[in-house]
C-alpha positions in Angstrom: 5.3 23.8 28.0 5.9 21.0 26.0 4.6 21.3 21.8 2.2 19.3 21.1 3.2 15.8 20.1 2.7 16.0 16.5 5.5 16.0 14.0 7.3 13.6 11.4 9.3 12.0 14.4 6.3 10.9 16.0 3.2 8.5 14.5 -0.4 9.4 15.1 -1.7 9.6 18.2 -5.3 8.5 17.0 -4.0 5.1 17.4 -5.0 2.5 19.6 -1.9 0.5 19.5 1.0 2.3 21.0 3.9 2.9 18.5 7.4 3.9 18.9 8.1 7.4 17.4 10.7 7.3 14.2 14.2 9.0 14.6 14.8 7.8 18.1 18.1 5.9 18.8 18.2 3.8 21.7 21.3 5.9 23.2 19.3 8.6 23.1 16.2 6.9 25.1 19.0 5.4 27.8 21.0 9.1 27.9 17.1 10.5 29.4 16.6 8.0 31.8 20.4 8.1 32.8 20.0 11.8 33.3 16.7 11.8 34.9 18.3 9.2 37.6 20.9 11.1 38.6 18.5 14.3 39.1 16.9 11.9 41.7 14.2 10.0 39.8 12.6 13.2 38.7 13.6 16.5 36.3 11.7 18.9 34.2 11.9 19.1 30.6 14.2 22.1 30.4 16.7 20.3 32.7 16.4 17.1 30.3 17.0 19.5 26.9 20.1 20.5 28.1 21.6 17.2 29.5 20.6 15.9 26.1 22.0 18.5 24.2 18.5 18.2 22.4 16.4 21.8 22.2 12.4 21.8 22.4 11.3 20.7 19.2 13.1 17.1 19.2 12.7 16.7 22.7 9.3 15.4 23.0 10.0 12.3 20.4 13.1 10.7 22.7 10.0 11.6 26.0 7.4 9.6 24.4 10.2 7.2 23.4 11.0 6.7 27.1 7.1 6.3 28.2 6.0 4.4 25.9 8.8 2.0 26.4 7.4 2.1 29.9 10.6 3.6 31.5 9.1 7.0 32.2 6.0 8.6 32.9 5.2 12.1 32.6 2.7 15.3 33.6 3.0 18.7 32.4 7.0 19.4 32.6 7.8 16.6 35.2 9.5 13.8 34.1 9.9 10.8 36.4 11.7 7.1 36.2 9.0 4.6 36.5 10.0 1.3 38.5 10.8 -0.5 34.9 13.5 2.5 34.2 15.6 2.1 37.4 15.1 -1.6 37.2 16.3 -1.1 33.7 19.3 1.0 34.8 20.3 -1.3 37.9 19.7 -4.1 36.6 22.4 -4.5 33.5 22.2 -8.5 32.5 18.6 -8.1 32.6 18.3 -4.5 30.8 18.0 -6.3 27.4 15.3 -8.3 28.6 13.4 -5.5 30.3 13.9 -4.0 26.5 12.5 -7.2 24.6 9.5 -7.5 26.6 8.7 -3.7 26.3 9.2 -3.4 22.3 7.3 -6.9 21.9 4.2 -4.7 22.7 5.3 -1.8 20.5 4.6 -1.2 16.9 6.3 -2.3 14.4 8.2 -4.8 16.5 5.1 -6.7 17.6 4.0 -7.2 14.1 7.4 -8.2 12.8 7.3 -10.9 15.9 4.0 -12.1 14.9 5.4 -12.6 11.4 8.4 -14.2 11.8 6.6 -16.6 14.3 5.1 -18.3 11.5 7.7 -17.9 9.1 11.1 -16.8 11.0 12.5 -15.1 8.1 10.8 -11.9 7.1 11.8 -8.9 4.9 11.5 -5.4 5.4 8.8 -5.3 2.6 7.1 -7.6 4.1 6.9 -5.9 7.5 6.0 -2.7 5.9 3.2 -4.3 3.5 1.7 -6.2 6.9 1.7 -2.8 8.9 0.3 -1.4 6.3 -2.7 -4.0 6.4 -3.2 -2.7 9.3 -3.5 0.9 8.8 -0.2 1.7 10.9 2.4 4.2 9.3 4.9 7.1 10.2 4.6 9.1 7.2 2.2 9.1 4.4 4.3 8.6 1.9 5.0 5.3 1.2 9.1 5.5 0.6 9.3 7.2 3.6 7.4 4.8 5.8 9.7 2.3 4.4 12.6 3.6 5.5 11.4 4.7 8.7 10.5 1.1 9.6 13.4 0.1 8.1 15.6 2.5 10.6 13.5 1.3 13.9 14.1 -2.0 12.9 17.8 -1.7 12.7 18.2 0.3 15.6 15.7 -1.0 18.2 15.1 -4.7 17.6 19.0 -5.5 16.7 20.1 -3.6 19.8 17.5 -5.2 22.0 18.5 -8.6 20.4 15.1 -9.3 19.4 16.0 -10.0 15.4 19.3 -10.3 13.9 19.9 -9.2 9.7 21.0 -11.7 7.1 23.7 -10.5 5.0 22.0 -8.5 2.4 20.4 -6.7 5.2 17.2 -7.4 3.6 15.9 -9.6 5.7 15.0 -10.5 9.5 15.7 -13.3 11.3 14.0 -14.0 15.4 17.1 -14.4 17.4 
């Protein structure tokens, strides 16, 4: 059985907005669905712990990366590939897209679009201070949280070419 999802990789599940869980790289999220497909579209948790190399207690952060990204979906132990995670692994020129429109409904990438909408440069402070406004966070502690965002950012929103960084790395600009 899985542990329950509560730890510092993963935000509050009290939430009503859906939130991507800190400390999950995108290679990480495309290595599941990768390994899922080639057991057929389906595997259990176990078999998913030892393709990723991952053991039982990080395990359930890169899972609820994958279904809330809408690629997987999941009950008990059984993992399966949702339509959107084999079109996102046959599909290759649209894979980015399939990406985009799936972390444009995710916290904090929704927030940071909504921002740099209206002013299509924002900071990383910025982003935080807005998230913030609305009672979303990863850690209590505000330094933390910063650097958490700061990391998602980076990893998920440059990869999916939704925002690109200026220079000093400070800032983020749409694409």
């Amino acid at each position: 059985m899985l542990p329950p999802i509560s730890s510092p990789d993963m935000p509050s599940q009290h939430l009503a907005l859906p939130l991507m869980p800190a400390n999950v790289k995108p290679g990480q999220v495309r290595s599941l669905v990768e390994i899922i497909d080639d057991a057929g579209g389906e595997a259990d948790v176990h078999h998913l712990a030892m393709g990723l190399g991952a053991d039982l207690t990080s395990l359930p952060a890169v899972l609820l990366a994958a279904e809330v990204l809408g690629l997987t979906r999941r009950k008990d132990e059984r993992i399966w590939l949702t339509t959107l995670g084999t079109d996102f692994l046959m599909a290759p020129d649209k894979k980015l897209s399939v990406l985009r429109s799936a972390l444009a409904a995710l916290e904090p990438f929704r927030t940071a679009l909504e921002l740099a909408s209206k002013a299509g440069l924002i900071s990383s402070k910025q982003l935080v201070r807005a998230l913030d406004g609305k009672g979303i966070r990863w850690d209590y502690r505000h330094d933390e949280n910063s650097i958490i965002v700061n990391n998602l950012m980076i990893d998920w929103s440059i990869f999916a070419g939704l925002f690109k960084h200026t220079k000093s790395q400070e800032f983020l600009n749409l694409v």
